[in-house]
Backbone as a printed PyTorch tensor [residue, N CA C, xyz], in Angstrom:
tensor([[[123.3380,   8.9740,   7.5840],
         [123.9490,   9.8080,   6.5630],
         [125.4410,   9.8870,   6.8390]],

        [[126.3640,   9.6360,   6.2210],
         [127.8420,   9.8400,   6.0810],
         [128.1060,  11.3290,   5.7720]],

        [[128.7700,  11.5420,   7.0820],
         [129.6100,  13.0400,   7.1700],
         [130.0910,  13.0870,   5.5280]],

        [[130.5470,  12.3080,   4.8230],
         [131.9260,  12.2510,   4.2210],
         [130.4230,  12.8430,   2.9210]],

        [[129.5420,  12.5350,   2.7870],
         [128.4210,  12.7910,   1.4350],
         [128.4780,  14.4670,   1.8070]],

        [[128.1700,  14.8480,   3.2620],
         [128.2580,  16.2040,   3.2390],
         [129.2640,  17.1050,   2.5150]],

        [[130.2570,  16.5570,   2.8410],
         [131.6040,  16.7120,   2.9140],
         [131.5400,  17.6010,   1.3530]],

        [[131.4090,  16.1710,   0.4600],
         [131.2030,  15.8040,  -0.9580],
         [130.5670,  17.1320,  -1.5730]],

        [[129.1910,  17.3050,  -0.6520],
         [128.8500,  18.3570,  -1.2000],
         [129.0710,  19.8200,  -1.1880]],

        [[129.6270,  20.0970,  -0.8180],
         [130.3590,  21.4530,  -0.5810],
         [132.3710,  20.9210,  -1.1600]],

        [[131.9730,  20.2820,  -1.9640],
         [133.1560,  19.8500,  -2.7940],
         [134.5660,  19.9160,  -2.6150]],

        [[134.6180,  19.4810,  -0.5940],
         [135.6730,  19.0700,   0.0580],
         [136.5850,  20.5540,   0.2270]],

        [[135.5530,  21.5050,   0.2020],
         [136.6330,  22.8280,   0.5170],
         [136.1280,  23.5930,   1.5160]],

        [[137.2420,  24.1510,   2.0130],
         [137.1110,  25.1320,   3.1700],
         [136.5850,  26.1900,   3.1020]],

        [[135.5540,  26.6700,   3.9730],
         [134.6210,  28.0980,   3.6610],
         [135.6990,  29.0410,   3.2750]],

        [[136.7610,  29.2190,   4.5010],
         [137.3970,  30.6510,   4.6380],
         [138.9970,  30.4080,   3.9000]],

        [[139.5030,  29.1120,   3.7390],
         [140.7640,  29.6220,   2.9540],
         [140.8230,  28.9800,   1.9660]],

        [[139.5130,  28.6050,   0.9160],
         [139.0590,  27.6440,  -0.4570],
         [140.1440,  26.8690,  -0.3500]],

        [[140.9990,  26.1110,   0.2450],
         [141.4770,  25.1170,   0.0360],
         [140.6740,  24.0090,  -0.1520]],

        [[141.1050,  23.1780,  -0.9270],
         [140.1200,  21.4490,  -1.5820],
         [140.8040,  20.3460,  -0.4850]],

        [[140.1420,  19.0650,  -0.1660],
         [140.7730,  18.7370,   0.6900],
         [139.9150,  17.4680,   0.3030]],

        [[140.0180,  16.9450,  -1.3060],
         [139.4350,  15.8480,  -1.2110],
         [140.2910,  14.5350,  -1.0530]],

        [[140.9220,  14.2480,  -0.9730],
         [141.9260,  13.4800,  -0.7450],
         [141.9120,  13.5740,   0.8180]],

        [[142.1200,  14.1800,   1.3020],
         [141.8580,  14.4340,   3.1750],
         [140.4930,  14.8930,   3.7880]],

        [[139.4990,  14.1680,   3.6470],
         [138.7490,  15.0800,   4.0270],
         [138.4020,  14.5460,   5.4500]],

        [[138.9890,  13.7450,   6.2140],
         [139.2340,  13.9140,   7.8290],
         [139.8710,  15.4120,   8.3330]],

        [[140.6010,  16.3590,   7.1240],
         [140.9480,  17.6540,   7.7200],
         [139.5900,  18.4110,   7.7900]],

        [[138.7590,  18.0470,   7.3950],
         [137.6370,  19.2330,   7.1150],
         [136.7400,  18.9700,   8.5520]],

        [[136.4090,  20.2250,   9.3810],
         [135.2230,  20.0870,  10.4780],
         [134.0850,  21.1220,  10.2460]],

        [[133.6880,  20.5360,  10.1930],
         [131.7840,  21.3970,  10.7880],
         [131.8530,  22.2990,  11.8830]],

        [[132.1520,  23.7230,  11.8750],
         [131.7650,  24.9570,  12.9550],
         [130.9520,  25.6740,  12.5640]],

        [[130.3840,  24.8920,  14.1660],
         [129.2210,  26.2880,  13.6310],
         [129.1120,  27.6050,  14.1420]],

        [[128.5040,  28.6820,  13.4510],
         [128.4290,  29.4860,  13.4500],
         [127.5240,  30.3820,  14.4010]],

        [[128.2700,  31.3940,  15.4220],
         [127.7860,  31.8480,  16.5830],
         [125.8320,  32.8480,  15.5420]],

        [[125.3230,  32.7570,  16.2730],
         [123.9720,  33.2630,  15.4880],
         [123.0710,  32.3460,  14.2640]],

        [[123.2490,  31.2440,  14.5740],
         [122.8360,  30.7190,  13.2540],
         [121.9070,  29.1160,  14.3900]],

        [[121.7690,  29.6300,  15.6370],
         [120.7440,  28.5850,  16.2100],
         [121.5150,  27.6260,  17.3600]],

        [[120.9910,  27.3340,  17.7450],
         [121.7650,  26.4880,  19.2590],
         [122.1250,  25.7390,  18.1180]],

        [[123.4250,  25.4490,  19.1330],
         [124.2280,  23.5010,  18.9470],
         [123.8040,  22.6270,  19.7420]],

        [[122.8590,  21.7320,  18.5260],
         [122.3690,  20.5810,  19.3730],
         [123.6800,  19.4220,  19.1650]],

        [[124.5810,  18.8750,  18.9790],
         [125.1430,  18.2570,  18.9200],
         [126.5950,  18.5670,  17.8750]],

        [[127.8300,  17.7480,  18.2590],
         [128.6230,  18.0780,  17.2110],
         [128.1390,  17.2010,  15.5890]],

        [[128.0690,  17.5370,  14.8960],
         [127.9650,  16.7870,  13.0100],
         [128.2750,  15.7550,  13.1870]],

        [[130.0030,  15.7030,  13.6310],
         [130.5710,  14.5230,  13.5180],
         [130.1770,  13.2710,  14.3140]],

        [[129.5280,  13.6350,  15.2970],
         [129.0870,  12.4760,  16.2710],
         [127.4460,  12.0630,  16.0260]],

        [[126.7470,  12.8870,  14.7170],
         [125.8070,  12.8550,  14.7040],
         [125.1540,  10.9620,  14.3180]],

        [[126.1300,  10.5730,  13.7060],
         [125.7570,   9.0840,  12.8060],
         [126.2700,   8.4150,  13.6690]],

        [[126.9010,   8.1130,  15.0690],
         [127.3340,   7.3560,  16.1220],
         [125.8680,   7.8060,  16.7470]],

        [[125.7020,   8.8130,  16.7260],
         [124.6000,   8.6330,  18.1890],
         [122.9320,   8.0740,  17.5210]],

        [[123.0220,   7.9790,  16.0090],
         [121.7530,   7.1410,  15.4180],
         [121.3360,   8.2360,  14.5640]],

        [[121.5160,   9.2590,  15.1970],
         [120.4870,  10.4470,  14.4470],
         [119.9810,  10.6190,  13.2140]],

        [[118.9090,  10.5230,  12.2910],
         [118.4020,  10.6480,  11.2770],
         [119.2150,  11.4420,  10.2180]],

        [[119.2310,  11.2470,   8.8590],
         [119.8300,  12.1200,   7.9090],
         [118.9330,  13.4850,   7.9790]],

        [[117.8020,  13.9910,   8.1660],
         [117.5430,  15.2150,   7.8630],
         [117.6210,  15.9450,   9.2280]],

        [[117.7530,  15.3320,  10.2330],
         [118.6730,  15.7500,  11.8380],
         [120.0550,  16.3560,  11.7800]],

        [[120.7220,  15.7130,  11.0980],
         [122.6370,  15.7680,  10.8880],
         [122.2940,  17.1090,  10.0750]],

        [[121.1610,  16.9560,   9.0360],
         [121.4160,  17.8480,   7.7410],
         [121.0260,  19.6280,   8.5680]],

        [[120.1090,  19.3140,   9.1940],
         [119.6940,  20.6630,   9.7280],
         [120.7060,  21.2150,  10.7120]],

        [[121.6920,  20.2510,  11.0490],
         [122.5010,  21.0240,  12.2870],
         [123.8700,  21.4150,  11.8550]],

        [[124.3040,  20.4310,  10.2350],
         [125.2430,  20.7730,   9.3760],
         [124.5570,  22.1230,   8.6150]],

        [[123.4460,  22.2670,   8.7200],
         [122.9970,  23.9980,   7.8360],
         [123.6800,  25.2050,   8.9900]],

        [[123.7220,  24.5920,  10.3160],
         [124.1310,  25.9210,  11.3350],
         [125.3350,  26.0300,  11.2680]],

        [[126.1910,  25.1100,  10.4230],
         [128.0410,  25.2270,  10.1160],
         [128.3540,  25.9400,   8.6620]],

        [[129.8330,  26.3090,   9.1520],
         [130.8050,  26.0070,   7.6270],
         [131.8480,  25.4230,   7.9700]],

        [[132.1350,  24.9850,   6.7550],
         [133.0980,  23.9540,   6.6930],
         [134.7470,  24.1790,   6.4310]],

        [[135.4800,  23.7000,   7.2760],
         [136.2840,  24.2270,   7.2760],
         [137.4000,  23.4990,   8.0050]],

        [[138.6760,  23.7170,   7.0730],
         [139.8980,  22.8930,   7.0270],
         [140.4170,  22.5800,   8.5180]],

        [[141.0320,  21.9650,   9.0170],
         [141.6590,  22.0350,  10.6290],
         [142.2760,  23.0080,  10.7280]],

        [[143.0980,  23.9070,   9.8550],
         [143.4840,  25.2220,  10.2180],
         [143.4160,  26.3190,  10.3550]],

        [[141.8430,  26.8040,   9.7460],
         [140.9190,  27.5510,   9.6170],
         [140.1380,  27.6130,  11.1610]],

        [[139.7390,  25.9070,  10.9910],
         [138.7560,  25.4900,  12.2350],
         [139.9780,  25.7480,  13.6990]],

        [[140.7310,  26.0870,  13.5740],
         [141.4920,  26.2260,  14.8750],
         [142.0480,  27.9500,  14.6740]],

        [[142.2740,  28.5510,  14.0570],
         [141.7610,  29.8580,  13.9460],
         [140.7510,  30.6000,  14.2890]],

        [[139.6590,  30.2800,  13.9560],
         [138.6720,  30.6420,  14.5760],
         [138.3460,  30.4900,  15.7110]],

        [[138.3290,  29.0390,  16.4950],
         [138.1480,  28.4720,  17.6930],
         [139.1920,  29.6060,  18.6180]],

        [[140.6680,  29.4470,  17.9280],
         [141.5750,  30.7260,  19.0410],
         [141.2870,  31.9720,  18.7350]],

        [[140.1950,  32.2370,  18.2260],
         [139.8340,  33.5200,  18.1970],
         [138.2920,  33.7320,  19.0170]],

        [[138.2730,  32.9630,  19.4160],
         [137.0680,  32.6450,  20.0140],
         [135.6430,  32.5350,  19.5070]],

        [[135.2430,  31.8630,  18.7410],
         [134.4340,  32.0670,  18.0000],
         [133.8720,  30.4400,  18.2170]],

        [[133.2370,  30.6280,  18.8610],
         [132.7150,  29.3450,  19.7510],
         [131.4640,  29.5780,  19.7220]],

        [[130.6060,  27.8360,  19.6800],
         [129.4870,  27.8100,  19.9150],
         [129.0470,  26.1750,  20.8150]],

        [[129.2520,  26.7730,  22.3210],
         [128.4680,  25.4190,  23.4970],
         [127.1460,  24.9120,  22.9610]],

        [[127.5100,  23.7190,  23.2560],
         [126.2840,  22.7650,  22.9100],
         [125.2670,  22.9920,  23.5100]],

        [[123.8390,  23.1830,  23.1440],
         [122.8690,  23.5320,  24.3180],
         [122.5470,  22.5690,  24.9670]],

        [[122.0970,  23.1830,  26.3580],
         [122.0840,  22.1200,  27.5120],
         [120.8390,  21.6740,  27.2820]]])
C-alpha cells in the first residue's frame, strides 16, 4: 500500500492546522497518538519492511496526520509514542 493513497485520503491535510499539502505531501507524517494502542512500527517504513496493506492501515488508524510543523510541535511538546518492544 502507498503511504501517498493514505495520504490522498484524508485529502493531504493536516489534523491540527487544516493546512492542504497536496502538492507536498512528503511534508505530511503519521503521529501517533499517545492512548490509541502500542506503536508497532513507524507508517512510513511500513511498505519497505513488506508489511501488508490492512497492517499499514491498522497502525495508520493509531495516527493523525500532520504537516512537519505541527508534527514537530507536538513531538517538542512531548507527545510521544515508543515503538513497542
Amino acid at each position: 500500500m502507498a503511504i501517498a493513497s493514505l495520504k490522498a485520503e484524508a485529502d493531504f491535510q493536516c489534523t491540527d492546522c487544516g493546512g492542504v499539502f497536496e502538492s507536498e505531501p512528503r511534508r505530511l507524517h503519521f503521529h501517533h497518538v499517545p492512548g490509541q494502542g502500542p506503536k508497532l512500527f513507524n507508517v512510513s517504513a511500513g511498505g519497505s519492511r513488506g508489511y501488508g496493506k490492512q497492517r499499514i492501515r491498522a497502525e495508520a488508524a493509531k495516527c493523525v496526520l500532520l504537516c512537519d510543523s505541527c508534527h514537530c510541535r507536538r513531538t517538542m511538546a512531548g507527545e510521544t509514542v515508543a515503538v513497542a518492544a
